[in-house]
N, C-alpha and C positions, 0 to 999 in steps of 0.2 A: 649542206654539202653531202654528195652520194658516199658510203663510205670506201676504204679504198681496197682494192683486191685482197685477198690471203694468198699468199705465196705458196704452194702448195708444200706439203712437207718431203724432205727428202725419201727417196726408198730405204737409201742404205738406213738414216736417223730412226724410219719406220718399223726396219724388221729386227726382230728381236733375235737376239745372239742364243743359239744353241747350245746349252751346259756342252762344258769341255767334258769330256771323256779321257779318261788315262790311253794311251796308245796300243796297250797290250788288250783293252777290255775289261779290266778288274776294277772293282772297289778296292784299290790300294791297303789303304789300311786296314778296312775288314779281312779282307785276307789275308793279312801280317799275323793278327792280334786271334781271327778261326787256327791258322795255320800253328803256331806257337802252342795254343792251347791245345793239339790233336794229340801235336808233339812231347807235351808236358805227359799226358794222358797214355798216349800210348809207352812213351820210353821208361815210364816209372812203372808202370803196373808191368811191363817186359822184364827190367832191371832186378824187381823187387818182388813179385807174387804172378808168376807164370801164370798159373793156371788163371787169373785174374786177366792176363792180357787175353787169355785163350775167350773167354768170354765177349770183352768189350770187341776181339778183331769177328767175332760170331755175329755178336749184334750191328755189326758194320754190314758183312755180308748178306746177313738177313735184309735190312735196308736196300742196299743194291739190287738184288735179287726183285725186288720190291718195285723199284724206279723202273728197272729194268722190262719185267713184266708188264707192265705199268703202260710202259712209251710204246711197247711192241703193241698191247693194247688199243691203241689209239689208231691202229691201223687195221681193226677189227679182228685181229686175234690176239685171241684169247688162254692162255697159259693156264692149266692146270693148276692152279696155285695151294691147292692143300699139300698134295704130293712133292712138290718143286721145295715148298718151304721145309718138310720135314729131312727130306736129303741136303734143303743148306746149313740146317742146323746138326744133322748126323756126319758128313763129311770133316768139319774140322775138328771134333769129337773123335773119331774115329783115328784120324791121321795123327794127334796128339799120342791115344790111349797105344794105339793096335799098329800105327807106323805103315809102312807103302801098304802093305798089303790089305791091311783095315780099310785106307783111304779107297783102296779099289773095288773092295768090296761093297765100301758105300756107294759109290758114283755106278757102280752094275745096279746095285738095287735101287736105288732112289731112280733110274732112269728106267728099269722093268716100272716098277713101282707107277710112272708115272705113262709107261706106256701102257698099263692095263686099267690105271684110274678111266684114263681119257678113251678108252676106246669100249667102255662099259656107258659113256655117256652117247646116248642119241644126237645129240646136235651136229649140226654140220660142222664142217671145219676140223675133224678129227686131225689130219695129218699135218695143218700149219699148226697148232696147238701143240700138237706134242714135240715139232721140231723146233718150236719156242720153249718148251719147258727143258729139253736135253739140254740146248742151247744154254740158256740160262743158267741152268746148273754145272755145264764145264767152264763156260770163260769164268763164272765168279766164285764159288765155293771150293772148286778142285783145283783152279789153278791157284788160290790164296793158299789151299791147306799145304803146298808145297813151306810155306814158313814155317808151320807148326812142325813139320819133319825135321827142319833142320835148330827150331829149339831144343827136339830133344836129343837127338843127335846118336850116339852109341851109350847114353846113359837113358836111367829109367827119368818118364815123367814127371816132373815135379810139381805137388800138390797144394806147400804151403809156402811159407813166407822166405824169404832168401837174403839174409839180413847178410850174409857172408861175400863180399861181393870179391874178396879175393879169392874164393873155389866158384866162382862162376862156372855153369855151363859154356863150354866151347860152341856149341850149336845157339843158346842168347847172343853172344859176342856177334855171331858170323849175322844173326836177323841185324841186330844193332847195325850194324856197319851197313846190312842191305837199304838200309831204312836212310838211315844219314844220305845213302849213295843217290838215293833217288829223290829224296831231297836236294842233294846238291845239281843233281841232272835239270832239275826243275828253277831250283832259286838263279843259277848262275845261265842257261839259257834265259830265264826271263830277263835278265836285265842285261845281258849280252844284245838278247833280241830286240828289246826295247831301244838300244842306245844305238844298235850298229846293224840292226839286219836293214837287208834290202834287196838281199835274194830270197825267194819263199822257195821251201822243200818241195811242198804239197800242196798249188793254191787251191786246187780243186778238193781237200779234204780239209786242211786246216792252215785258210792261209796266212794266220798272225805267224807257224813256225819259221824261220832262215835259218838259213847254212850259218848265216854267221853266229845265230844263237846256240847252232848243234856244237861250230866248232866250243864254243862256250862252257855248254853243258859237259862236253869231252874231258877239256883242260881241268874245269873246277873237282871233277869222278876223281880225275889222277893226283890233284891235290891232297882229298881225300883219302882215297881206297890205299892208295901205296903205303904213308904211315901206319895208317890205321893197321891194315892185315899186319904188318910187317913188328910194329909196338905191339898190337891186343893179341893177334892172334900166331906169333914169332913162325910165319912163314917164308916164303922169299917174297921177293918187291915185286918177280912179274905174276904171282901170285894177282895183288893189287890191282896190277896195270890191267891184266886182263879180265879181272872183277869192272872195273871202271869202262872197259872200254865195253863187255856185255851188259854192263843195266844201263849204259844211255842209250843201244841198239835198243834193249828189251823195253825200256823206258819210253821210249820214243815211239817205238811199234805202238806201244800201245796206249799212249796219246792218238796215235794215226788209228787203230782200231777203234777207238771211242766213238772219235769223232765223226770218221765214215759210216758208223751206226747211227748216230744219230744224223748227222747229215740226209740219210737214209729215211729213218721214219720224221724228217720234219720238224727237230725240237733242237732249241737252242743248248740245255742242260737238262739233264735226268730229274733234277728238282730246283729245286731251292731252299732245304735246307740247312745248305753249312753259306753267311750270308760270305759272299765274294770269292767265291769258288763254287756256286752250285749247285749240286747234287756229291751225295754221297761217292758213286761213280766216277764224278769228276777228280776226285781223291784218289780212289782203288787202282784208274785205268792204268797206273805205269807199274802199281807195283803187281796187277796180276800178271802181268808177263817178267816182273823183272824175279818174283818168288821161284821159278822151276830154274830159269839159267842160273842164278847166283846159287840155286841150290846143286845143282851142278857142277857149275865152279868148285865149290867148297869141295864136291864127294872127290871130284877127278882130281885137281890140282893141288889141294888143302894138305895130299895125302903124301904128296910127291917129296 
């Protein structure tokens, strides 16, 4: 007997099912377990041995600086990078030891610095070169060192260990809290956004953001910021409110900054990293914009 047909196999039965993907785009729990440990790492060595955080938030911005150059790179300019490094590593040095005027005098001279390196080299491309290397140096090292101002604050820098955490610096307190704030901008939009958005901000820059995650990020700042100032650092409550409501702008800007950068040169993330969030960059982007306002905040309103 002939034998009898094979039924051919179904398409659906055929094709192979595509790993889920979390909806926001993250490795979940890598990013829990990076995120926790940044936060261990930076809140303790902040709490406990200043000058120690003053270090490890250096070797962050070094790094950025780094990615940064890096991706601009990849679209055939080329950054300066002896000169670019030596002002990321003098600016937050500077803003620490010397305070505004230190900090500016770094970012004049690291950016002379960087315009006589590059224009002593023969190679073409002088002028996209060096408006990558300025560049460079003000989104990530200047606008970070606005934190280190406001750790030291109207007292002198501190060098060693800080075992006394009831004489705390008022200017610690005020980063701490910026830090929690932009944490919270981030953890309570993402799962606002994740469960309820469905209108996008910005699809054309970053379109996993919604309104509904912003309103998100909003409410969770005011959760935050209003005790906090109000208990740590005995101001008034709109104090708070207006802290919360500038670092989810500032926070959020500069999410939308990031991202329209790279969007720009063609790259998914700055690196990879820190695993489920990255690049380095993809960590720094909210709070370089959120360090000058908050530090702001504090001078103008703190005072009131």
């Amino acid at each position: 007997m002939a034998p009898a047909p094979i039924a051919p196999i179904p398409a659906s039965a055929a094709a192979r099912k595509a790993p889920r993907t979390p909806k926001a785009g993250r490795d979940l729990p890598a990013a829990i377990g990076v995120g926790v440990a940044l936060l261990v790492l930076v809140l303790g060595s902040l709490l406990f041995f200043p000058l120690g955080f003053v270090v490890v938030a250096t070797a962050f911005v070094a790094v950025g600086v780094w990615e940064v150059t890096r991706a601009i790179g990849t679209r055939g300019i080329k950054a300066p990078l002896t000169p670019v490094m030596i002002g990321t590593l003098a600016m937050p040095a500077s803003a620490y030891f010397a305070g505004s005027e230190g900090l500016l005098f770094a970012l004049v001279a690291s950016a002379g610095a960087t315009l006589l390196w590059r224009s002593l080299d023969p190679e073409p491309g002088a002028v996209k070169s060096i408006l990558a290397g300025i560049f460079s140096l003000m989104w990530i090292p200047f606008l970070l060192s606005f934190v280190f101002l406001m750790m030291v604050g109207e007292r002198p820098p501190t060098t060693g260990l800080t075992l006394d955490l009831a004489n705390l610096n008022p200017g610690i307190l005020e980063v701490v809290i910026m830090l929690l704030l932009v944490v919270a901008n981030d953890t309570f939009g993402y799962l606002v956004g994740v469960l309820f958005g469905r209108h996008p901000m910005a699809p054309k820059i970053s379109p996993k953001k919604s309104w509904e995650g912003f309103a998100g990020s909003m409410g969770g700042a005011m959760l935050v910021a209003i005790p906090a100032t109000v208990f740590f650092l005995d101001v008034h409550w709109w104090v708070g409110l207006a802290l919360a409501i500038g670092m989810v702008f500032a926070g959020t800007g500069g999410d939308f900054a990031e991202s329209m950068v790279k969007r720009e040169l063609g790259v998914k993330d700055m690196s990879n990293l820190l695993p489920g969030h990255g690049g380095v960059m993809d960590r720094l982007d909210s709070i370089l914009f959120a360090a000058p306002v908050a530090y702001a905040i504090f001078s103008v309103l703190g005072r009131l």
